[in-house]
C-alpha positions as a printed NumPy array, in Angstrom:
array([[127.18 ,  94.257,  90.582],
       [126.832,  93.727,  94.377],
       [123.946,  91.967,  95.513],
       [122.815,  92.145,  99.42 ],
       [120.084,  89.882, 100.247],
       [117.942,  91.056, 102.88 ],
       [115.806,  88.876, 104.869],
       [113.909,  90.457, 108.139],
       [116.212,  88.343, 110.257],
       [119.049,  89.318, 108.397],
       [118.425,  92.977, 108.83 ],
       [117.644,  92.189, 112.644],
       [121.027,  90.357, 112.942],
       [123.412,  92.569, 111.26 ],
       [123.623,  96.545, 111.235],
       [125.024,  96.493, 107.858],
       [121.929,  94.659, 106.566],
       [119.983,  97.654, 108.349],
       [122.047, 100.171, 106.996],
       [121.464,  98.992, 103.017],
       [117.759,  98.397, 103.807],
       [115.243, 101.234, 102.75 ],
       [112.951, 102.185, 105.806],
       [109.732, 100.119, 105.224],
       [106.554,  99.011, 107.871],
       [106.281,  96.528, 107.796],
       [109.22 ,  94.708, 106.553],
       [108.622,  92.845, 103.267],
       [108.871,  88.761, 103.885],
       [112.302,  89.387, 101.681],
       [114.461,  91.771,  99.825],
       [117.693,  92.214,  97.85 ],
       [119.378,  95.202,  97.184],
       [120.666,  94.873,  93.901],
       [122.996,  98.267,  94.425],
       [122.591, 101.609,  92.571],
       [119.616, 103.806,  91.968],
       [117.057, 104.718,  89.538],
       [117.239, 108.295,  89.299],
       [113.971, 109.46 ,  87.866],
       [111.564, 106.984,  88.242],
       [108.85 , 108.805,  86.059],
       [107.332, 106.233,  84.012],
       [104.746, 104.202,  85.075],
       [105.595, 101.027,  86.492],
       [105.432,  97.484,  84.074],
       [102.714,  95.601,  85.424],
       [102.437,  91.615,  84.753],
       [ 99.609,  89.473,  86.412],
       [101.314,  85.552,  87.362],
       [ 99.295,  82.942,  88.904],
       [101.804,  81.684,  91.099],
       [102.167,  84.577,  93.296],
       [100.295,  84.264,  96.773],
       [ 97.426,  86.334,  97.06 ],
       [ 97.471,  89.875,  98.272],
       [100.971,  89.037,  97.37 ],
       [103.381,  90.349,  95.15 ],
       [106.625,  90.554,  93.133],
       [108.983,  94.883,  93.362],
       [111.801,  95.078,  91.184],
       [113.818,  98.264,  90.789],
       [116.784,  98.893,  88.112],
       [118.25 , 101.421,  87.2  ],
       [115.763, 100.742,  83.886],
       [112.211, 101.275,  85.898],
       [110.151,  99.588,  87.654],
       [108.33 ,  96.517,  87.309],
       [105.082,  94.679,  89.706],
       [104.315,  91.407,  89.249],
       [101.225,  90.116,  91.194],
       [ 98.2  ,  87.529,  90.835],
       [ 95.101,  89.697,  92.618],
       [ 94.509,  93.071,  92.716],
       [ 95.28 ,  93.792,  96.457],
       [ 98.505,  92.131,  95.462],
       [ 99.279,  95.061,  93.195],
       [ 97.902,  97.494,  95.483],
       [100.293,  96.698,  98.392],
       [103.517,  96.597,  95.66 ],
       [102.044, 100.492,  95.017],
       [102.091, 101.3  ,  98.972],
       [105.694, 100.014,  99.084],
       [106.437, 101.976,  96.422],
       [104.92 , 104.977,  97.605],
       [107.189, 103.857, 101.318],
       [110.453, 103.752,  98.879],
       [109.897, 107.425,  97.867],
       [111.105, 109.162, 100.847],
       [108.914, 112.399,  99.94 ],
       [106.986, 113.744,  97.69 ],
       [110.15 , 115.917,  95.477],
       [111.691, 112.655,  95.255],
       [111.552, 110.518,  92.366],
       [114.656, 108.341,  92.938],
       [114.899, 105.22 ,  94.188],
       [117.16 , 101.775,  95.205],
       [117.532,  99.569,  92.777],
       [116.36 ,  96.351,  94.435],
       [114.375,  93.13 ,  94.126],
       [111.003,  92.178,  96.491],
       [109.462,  89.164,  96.797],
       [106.324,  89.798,  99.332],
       [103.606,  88.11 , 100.661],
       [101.242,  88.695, 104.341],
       [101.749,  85.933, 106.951],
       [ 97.769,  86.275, 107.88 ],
       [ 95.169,  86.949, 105.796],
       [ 93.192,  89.1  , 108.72 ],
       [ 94.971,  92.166, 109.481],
       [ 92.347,  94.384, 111.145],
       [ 91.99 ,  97.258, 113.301],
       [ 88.836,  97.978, 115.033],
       [ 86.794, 100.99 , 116.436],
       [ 84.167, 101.149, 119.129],
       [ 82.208, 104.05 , 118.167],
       [ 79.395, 103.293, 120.628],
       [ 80.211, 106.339, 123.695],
       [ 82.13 , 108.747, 121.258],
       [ 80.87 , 108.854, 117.248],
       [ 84.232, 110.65 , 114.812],
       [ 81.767, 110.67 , 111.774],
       [ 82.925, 109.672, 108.371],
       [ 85.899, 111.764, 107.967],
       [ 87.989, 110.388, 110.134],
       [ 86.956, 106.827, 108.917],
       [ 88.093, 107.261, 106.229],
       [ 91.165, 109.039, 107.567],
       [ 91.787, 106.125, 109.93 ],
       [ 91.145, 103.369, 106.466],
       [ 93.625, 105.718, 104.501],
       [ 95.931, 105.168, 107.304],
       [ 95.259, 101.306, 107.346],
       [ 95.98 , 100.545, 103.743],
       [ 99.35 , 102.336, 103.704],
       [100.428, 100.059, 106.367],
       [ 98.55 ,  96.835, 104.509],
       [ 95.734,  96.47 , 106.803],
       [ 92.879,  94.783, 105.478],
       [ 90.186,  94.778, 107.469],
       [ 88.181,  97.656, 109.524],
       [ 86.077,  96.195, 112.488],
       [ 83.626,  98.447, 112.765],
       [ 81.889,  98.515, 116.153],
       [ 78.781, 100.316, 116.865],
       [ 76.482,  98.547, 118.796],
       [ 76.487,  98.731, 122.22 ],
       [ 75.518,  99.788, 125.992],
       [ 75.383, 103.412, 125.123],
       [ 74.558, 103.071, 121.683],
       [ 73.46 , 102.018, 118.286],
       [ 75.262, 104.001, 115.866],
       [ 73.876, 102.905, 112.409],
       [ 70.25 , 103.968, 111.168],
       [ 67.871, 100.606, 111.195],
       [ 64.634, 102.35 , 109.733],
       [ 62.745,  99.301, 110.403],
       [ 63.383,  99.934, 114.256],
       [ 64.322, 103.384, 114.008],
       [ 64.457, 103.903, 117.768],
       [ 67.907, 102.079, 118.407],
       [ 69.509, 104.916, 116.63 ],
       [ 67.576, 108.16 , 117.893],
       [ 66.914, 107.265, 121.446],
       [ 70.118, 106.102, 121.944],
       [ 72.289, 108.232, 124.896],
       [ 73.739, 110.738, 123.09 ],
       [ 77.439, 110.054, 121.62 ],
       [ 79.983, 112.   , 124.248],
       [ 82.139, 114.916, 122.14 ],
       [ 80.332, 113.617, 119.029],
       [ 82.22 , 115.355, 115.584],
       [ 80.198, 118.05 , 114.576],
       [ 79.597, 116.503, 111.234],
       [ 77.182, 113.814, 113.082],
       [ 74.68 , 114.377, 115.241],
       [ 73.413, 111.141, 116.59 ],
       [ 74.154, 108.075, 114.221],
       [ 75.635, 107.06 , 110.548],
       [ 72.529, 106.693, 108.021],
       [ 72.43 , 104.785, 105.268],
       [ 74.497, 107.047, 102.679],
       [ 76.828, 107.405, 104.993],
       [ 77.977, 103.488, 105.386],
       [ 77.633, 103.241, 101.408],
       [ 79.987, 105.907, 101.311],
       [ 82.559, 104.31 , 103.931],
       [ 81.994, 100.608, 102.228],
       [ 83.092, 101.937,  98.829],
       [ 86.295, 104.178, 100.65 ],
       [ 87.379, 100.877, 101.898],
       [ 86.852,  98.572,  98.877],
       [ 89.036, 101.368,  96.747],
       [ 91.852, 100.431,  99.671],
       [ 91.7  ,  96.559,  99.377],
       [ 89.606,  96.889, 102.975],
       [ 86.808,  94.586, 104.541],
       [ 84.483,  96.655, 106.424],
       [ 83.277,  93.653, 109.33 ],
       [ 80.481,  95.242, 111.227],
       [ 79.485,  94.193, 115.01 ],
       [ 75.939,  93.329, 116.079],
       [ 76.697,  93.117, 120.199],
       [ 74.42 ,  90.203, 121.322],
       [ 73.017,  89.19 , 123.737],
       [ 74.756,  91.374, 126.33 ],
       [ 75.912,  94.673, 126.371],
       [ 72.314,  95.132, 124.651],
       [ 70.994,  98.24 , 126.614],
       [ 70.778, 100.417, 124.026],
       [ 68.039,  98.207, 122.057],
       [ 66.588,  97.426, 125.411],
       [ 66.014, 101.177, 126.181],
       [ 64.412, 101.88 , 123.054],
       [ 62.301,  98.43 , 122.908],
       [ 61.767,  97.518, 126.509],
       [ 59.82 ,  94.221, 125.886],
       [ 63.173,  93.129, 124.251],
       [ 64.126,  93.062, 128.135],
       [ 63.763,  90.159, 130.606],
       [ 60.746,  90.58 , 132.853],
       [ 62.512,  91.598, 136.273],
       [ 61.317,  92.494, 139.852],
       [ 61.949,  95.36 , 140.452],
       [ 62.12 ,  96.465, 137.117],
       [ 65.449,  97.206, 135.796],
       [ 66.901,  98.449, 132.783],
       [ 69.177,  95.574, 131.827],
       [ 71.575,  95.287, 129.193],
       [ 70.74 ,  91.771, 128.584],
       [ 67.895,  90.604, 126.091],
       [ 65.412,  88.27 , 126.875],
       [ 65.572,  85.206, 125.071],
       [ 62.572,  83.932, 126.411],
       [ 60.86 ,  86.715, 123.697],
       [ 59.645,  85.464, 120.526],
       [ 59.73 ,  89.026, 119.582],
       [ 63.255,  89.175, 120.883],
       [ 64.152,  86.434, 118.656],
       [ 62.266,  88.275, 115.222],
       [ 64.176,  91.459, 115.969],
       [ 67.47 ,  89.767, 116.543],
       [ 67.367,  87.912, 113.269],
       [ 66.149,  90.623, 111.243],
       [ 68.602,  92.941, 112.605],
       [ 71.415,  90.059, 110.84 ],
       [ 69.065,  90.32 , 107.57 ],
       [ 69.548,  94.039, 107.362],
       [ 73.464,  93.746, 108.563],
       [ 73.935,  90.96 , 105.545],
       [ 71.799,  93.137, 103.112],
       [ 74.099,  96.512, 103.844],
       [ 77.64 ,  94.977, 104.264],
       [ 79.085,  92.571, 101.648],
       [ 81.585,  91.163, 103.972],
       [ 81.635,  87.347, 104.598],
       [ 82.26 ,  87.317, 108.106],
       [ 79.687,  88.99 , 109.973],
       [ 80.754,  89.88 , 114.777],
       [ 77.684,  88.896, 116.654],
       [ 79.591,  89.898, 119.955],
       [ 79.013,  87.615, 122.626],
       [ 80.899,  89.103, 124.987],
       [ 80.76 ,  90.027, 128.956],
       [ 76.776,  88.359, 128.832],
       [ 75.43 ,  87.913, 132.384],
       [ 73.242,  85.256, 133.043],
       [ 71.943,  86.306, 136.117],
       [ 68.622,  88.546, 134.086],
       [ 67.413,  84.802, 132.613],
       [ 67.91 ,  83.031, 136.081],
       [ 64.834,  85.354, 137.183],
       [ 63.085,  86.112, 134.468],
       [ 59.587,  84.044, 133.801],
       [ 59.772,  83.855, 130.035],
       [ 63.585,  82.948, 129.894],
       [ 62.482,  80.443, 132.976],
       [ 59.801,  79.039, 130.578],
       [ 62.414,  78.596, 127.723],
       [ 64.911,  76.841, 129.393],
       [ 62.337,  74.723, 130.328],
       [ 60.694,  74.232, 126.607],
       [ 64.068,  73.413, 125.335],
       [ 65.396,  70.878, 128.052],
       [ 67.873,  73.432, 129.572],
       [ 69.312,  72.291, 132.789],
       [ 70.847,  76.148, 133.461],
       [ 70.522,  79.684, 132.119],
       [ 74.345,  79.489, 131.22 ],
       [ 73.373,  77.223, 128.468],
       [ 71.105,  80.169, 126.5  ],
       [ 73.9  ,  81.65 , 125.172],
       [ 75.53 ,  78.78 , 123.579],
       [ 72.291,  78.212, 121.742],
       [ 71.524,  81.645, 120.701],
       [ 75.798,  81.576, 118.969],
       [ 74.439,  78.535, 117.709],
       [ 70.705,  79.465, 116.163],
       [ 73.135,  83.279, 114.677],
       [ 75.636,  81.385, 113.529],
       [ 73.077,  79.322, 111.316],
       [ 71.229,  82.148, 110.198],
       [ 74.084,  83.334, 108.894],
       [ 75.406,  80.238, 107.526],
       [ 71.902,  80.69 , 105.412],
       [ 73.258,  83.482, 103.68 ],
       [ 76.767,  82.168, 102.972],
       [ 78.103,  84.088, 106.043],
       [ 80.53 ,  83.292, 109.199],
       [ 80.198,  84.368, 112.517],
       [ 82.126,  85.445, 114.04 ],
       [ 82.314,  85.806, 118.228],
       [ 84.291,  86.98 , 121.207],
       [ 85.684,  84.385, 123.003],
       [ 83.03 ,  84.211, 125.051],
       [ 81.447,  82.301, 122.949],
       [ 83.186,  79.256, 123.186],
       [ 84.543,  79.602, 127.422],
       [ 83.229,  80.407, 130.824],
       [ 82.133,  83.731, 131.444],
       [ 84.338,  85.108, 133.593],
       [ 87.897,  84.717, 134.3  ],
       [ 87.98 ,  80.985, 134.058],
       [ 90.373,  79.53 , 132.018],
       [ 87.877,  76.645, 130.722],
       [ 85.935,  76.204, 127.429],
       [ 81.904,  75.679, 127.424],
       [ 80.809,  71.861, 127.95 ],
       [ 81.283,  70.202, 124.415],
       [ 77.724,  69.406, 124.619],
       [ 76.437,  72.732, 123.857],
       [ 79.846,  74.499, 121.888],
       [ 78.612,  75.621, 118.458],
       [ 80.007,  73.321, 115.835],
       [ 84.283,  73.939, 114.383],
       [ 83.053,  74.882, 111.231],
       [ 79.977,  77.19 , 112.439],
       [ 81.907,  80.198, 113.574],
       [ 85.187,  82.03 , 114.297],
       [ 86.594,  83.338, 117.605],
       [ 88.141,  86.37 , 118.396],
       [ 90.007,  85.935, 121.302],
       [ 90.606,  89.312, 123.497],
       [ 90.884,  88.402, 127.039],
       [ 94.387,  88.006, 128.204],
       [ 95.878,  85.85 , 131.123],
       [ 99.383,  85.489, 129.959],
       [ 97.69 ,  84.782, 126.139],
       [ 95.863,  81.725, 127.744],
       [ 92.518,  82.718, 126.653],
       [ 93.114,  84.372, 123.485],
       [ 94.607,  80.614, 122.461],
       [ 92.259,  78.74 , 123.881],
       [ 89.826,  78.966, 120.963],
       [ 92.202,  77.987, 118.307],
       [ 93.428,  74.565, 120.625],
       [ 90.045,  73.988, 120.579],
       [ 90.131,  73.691, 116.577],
       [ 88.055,  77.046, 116.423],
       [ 89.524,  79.495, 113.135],
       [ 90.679,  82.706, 115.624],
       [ 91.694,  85.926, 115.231],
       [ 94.183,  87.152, 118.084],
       [ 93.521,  90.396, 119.872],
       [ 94.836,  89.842, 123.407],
       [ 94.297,  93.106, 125.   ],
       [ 97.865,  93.943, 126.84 ],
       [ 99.028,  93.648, 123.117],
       [ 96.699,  95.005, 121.097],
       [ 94.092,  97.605, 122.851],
       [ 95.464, 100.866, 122.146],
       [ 93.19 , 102.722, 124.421],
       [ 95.392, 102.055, 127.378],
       [ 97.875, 104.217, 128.18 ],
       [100.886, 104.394, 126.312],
       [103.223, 105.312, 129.353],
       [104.623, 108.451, 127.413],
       [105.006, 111.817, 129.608],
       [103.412, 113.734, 126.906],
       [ 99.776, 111.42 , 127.044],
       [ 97.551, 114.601, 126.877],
       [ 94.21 , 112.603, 127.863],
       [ 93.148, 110.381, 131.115],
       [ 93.277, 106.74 , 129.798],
       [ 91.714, 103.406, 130.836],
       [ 93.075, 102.233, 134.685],
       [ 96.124, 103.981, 133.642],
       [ 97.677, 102.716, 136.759],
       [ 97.074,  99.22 , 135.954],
       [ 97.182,  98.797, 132.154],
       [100.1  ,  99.916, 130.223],
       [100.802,  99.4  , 126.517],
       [103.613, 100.677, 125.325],
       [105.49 , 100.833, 121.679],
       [107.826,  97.677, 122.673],
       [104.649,  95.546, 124.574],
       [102.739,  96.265, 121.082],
       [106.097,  94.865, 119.115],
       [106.008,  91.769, 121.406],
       [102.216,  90.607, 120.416],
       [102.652,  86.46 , 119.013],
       [ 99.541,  85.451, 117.262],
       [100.988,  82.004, 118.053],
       [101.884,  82.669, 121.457],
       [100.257,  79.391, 123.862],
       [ 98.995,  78.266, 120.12 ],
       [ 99.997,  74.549, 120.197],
       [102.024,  73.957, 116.573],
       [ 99.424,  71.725, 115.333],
       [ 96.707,  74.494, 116.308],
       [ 98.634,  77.28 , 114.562],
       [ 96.744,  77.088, 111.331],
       [ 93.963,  77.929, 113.08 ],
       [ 95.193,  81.246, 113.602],
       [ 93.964,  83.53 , 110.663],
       [ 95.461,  86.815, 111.981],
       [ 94.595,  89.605, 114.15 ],
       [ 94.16 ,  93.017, 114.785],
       [ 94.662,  96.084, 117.577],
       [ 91.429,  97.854, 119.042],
       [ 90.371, 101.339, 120.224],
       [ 87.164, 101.995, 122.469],
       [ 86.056, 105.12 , 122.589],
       [ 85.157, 105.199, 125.764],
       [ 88.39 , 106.759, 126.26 ],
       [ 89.639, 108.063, 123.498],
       [ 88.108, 111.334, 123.216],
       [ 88.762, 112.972, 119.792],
       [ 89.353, 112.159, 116.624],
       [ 93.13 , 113.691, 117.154],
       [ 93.304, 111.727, 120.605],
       [ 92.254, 108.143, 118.112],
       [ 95.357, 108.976, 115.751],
       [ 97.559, 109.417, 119.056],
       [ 96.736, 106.517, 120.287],
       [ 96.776, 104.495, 117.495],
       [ 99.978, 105.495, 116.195],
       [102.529, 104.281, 115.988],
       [101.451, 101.711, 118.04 ],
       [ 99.792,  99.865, 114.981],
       [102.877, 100.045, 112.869],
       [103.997,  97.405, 115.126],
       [100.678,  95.307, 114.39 ],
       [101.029,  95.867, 110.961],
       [104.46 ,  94.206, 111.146],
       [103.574,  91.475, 112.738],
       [100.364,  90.618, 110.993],
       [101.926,  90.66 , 107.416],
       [105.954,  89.873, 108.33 ],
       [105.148,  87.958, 111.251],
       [108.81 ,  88.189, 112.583],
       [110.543,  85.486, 114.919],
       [109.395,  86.41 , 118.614],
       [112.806,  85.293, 119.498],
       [115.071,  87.26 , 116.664],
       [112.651,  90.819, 116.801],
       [114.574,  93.669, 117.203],
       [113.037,  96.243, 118.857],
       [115.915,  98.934, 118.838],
       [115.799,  98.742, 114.715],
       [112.354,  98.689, 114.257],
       [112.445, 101.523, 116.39 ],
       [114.558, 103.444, 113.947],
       [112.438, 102.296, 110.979],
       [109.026, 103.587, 113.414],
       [110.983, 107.106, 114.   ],
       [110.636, 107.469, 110.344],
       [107.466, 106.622, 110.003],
       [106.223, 108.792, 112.328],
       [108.068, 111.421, 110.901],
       [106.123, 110.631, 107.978],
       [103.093, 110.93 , 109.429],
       [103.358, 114.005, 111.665],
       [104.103, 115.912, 108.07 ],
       [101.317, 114.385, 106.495],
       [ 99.505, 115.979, 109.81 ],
       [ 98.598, 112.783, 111.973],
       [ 98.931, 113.105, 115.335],
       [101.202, 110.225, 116.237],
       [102.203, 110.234, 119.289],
       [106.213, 109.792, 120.057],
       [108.066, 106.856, 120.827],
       [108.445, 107.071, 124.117]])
């Protein structure tokens, strides 16, 4: 019997590799196509747990006997089941290739994230969006909902953040205002069921106006008063609130690594307020652009308390601004203290900063990865963000490196990453599947098969994306078209 081994360069390099290979996103780490099919595979698959296999990873073979899994976690033999389910071309059909997988993800963060802060979906599409997530092998749903406009979550010990928050624009019908309680259980155990780690976002200490609306002495002192979006350090009270609000965070969502934000922070509120003034003072500060180092640093350790990382922006560890330049050592939070996520994007040199630094990152650069730009396709039915300065396309989406600028003796720094979707501009929940998809099949690739930048092939994955979205316009998604 013929056997065609199939690695993803091999099926990039040679169109009779393509040809033999069955259409999956993304491609498994390696395959062999053993030749022939099983004709009614009915039975239910043999399942064996070994050791050896990588986690999350695992072990397809196909004869023209059944089917067999071998795997060492659960998630391991949940992502075997969703290449499975890939292999069956449709529902009425119950044959497949006879053929041999060995499979394992290249990062253990593959995330997508939502800002839900100017336009709340409600928990239906959630859970449509983690459905989507775990057919593709994503594993972990950043959940933003803290912000300017908004705090999206019900914190009954300050229960104005949620209901004298601004309205959510277009908000679904099945919320009014904010997610309670029941709600978030509900979402937390949808995800677990899909191998998924819900990582929520606390936004401090900018982008804060929200809380600062509802709690105004949670506001530097300015003249003339001001409604700014910044908190006031200088506030004891500030401080108590800020710290709780992690408590209740850790006590609702299990997941290890917990986003404190830290992102777009101006310091110009504690240059001229009194009781910030009086801080920086108490604590030997020779600027206000030292505060937010040490509130990263005092989070982080609260955190650390509870056997949690932080995890940051990349503000956090560089100059606000456009600056390529990290914070003076002298006040960067400790390697081990906290994670970076780097987003901002100057030909990737930001987004790697973090991890030359020694900092554990996860890459989002935004020309790659934000998938509330504009997709450059004739049909875009919506205004998007600067569309006549930011364009992401399918092919810029295939071409995201989570090693790109990463020096090689940084890369295992580099944990994974994920693609992101404001809300801001993305204005239904049918808009948030068009611009996801199929842009994030090409995230998904690269986060678990983490193809050679230099050997991709755009024109097949193409082929294997016109499938997919195929497959998900008759499973009534509406992905957008290729181009």
């Amino acid at each position: 019997m013929k056997r065609n081994k199939i690695t993803f360069a091999a099926i990039a390099a040679s169109s009779a590799a393509f040809a033999a290979a069955p259409m999956l996103i993304p491609a498994p780490r390696e395959m062999t196509m053993t030749g022939g099919m099983l004709l009614a595979a009915t039975n239910a698959p043999k399942i064996e747990v070994v050791a050896s296999i990588p986690s999350e990873g695992y072990e397809l073979s196909i004869t023209t006997n059944g089917v067999s899994i071998r795997h060492s976690d659960g998630a391991g033999l949940f992502y075997a089941k969703m290449t499975l389910a890939q292999l069956r071309v449709d529902a009425t059909n119950a044959s497949l290739p006879c053929l041999e997988i060995k499979d394992a993800p290249a990062f253990k963060w593959r995330g997508v994230h939502l800002g839900e802060t100017q336009r709340l979906f409600g928990k239906r599409t959630v859970m449509r969006m983690l459905d989507l997530m775990s057919r593709y092998k994503f594993n972990v749903f950043h959940w933003h909902f803290t912000d300017d406009r908004g705090w999206r979550i019900d914190f009954p010990e300050y229960p104005n953040l949620a209901r004298k928050s601004d309205p959510p624009w277009l908000c679904s019908t099945e919320q009014a205002l904010f997610y309670s309680k029941e709600d978030v259980r509900d979402i937390l155990a949808y995800a677990k069921a899909r191998h998924i780690t819900v990582v929520p976002e606390l936004d401090f200490p900018g982008h804060s106006r929200a809380i600062t609306a509802a709690y105004p002495d949670f506001a530097c002192q300015l003249k003339p008063k001001s409604r700014s979006n910044v908190l006031c350090v200088g506030n004891p009270e500030t401080l108590k609130f800020v710290e709780r609000a992690l408590d209740w965070v850790c006590e609702m969502f299990p997941s290890e690594v917990i986003h404190i934000g830290g992102d777009e922070c101006s310091r110009r509120p504690w240059g001229k307020c009194p009781r910030c003034k009086a801080f920086m003072k108490q604590h030997g500060m020779k600027s206000a652009t030292e505060i937010q180092p040490w509130l990263t640093r005092r989070l982080a350790a609260c955190l650390a308390k509870k056997k949690r990382k932080a995890i940051g922006w990349d503000d956090i560890v560089t100059e606000h601004g456009n600056v390529v330049k990290a914070l003076d050592a002298s006040v960067l939070p400790e390697r081990d203290a906290v994670m970076v996520m780097g987003y901002r994007c100057r030909d990737m040199i930001l987004a790697s900063l973090a991890a030359n630094m020694g900092y554990k990152v996860v890459q989002s650069p935004s020309r790659h990865t934000y998938f509330d730009y504009s997709q450059g396709l004739p049909d875009d039915p919506f205004h998007y963000f600067h569309p006549d300065r930011f364009t992401t396309t399918l092919e810029t989406a295939y071409k995201f490196d989570p090693y790109e600028d990463v020096k090689p003796e940084a890369r295992a720094n580099v944990v994974g990453g994920q693609c992101c979707n404001w809300t801001k501009f993305t204005f239904t929940p049918r808009d948030l599947e068009w611009k996801m998809w199929p842009r994030a099949l090409a995230t998904a690739e690269i986060l678990w098969t983490n193809p050679d930048p230099n050997k991709r092939d755009f024109t097949e994955f193409s082929i294997r994306a016109a499938e997919h979205r195929r497959r998900l316009v008759r499973d009534h998604i509406n992905c957008a078209p290729l181009k």
